[in-house]
C-alpha positions as CSV (number, residue, x, y, z in Angstrom):
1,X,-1.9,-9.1,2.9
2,X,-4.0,-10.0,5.8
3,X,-4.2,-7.1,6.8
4,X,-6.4,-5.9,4.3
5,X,-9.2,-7.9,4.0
6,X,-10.0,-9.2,0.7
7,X,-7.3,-6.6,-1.3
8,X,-6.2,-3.3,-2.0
9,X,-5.0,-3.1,-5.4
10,X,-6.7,-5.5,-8.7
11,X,-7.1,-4.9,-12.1
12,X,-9.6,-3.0,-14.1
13,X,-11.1,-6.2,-16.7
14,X,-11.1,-3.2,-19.6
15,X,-7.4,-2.5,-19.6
16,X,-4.6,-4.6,-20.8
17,X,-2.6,-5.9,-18.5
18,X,1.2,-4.2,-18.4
19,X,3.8,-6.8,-17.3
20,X,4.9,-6.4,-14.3
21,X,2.4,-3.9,-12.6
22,X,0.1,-5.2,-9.9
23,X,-2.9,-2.7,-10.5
24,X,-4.8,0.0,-9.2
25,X,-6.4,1.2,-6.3
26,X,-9.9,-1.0,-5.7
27,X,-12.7,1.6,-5.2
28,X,-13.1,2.6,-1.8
29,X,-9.2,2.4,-1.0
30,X,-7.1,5.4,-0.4
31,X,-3.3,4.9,-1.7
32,X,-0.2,7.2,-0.9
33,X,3.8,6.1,-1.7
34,X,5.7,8.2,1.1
35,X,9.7,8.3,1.5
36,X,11.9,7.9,4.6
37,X,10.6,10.7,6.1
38,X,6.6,9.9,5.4
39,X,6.6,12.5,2.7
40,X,4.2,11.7,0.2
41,X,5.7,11.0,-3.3
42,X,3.6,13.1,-6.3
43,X,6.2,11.7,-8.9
44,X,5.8,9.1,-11.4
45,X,8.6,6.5,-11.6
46,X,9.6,7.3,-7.9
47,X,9.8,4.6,-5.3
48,X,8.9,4.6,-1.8
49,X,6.3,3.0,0.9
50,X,2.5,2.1,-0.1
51,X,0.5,3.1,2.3
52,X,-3.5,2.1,2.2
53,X,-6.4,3.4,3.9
54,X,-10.0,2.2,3.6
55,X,-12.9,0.5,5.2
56,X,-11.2,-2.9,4.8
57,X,-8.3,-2.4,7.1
58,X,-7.6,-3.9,9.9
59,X,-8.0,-2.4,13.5
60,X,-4.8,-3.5,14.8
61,X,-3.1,-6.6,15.5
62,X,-5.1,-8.7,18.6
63,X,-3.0,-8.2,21.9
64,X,0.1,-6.7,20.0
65,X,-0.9,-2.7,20.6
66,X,3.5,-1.8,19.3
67,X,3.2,-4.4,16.5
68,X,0.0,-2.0,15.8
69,X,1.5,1.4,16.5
70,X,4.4,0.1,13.8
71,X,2.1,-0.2,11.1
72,X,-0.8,2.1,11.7
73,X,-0.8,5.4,11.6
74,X,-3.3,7.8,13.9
75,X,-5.2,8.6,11.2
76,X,-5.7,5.6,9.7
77,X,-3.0,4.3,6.9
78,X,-1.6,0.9,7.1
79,X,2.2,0.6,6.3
80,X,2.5,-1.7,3.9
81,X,6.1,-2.3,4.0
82,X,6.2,-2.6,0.3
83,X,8.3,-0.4,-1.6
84,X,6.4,0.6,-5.0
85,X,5.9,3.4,-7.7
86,X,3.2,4.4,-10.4
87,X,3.6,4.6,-13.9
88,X,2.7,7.2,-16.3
89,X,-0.6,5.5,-16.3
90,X,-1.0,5.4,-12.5
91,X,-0.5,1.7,-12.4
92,X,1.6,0.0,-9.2
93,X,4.6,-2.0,-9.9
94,X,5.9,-3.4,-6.5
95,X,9.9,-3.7,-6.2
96,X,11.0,-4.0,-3.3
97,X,10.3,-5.1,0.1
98,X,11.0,-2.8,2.8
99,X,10.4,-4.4,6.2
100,X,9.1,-7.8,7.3
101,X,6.8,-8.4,9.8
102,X,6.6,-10.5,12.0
103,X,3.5,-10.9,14.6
């Protein structure tokens, strides 16, 4: 997403790839899944919103300060509308698609 500059999430070259997953968290990169309510999820297997923190975030959207309060958090965590969960292995499978957005 263009949000994130370059990415969030790739593969480590040492493990096989699991069909279907997306990867891990890149170094540097803070990852939560959170429900409705912005809970975080601890469970494996249960869905909800990625959000990503990290140096390689954007600042906010030029000249659209709601379209940035919509998918920023105060602290730092970018909404990433995508609805995902981790495997046993901590891998990211992404499912669904929770909003769209449009700037």
């Amino acid at each position: 997403m263009t949000e994130i500059t370059c990415s969030a999430i790739g593969w480590d070259p040492n493990v096989p790839n699991k069909s279907g997953a997306i990867g891990e968290l890149n170094p540097n990169i803070e990852g939560k899944i959170v429900d409705e309510d912005d809970k975080e999820i601890m469970e494996r297997g249960q869905r909800g919103e990625l959000w990503v923190r990290g140096p390689n975030v954007m600042k906010g959207y030029w000249r659209k300060p709601e379209a940035t309060r919509e998918t920023l958090t105060k602290d730092g965590w970018l909404k990433t509308g995508d609805v995902v969960f981790r495997d046993e292995d901590g891998l990211i499978y992404v499912v669904d698609r929770k909003k769209v957005t449009v700037v």
